[in-house]
N, C-alpha and C positions, 0 to 999 in steps of 0.2 A: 302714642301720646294722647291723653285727654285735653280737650278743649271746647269751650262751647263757643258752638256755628252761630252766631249773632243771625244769621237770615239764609233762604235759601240762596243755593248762589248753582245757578245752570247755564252753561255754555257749552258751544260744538264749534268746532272749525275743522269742518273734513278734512279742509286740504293740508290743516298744519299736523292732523290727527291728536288730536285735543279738545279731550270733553270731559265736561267737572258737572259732578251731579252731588251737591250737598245740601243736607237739611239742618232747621234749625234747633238747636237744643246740645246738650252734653253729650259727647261724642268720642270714642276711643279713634281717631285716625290713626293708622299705616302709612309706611313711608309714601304710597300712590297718592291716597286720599290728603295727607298733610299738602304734599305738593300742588296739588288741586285746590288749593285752601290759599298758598302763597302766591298762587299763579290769577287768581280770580281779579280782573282788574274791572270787569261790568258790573257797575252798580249805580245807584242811585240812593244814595244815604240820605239815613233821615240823623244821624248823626254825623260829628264834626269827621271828614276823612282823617285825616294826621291821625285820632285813635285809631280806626281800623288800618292804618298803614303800618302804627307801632305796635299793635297787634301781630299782625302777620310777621313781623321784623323779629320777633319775640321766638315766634313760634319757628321761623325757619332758623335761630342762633340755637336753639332746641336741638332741633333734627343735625345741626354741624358738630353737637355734642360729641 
């Protein structure tokens, strides 16, 4: 699936073993990386959240294609 990463988005949680390493720009993600992409909840927007939520909502109706 192409999409573009509106910002970097990096996170680890050893313990849950989950770590999302994404950059920003036009991107062909895989079913890993999309998931990385819907799961990423640390941010600090400098845009309104609701898009990036409807975003991600978009992308993961996608992947249940």
């Amino acid at each position: 699936m192409e999409i573009d990463v509106e910002k970097e988005m990096h996170y680890v949680d050893k313990a849950g073993g989950v770590e999302i390493n994404l950059y920003p720009g036009m991107q062909i993600l895989n079913g890993e990386k999309s998931l990385q992409y819907i799961r990423f909840r640390h941010d600090k927007l400098s845009y309104p959240k609701e898009t990036f939520e409807m975003h991600r909502y978009y992308v993961l109706l996608l992947l249940l294609k």
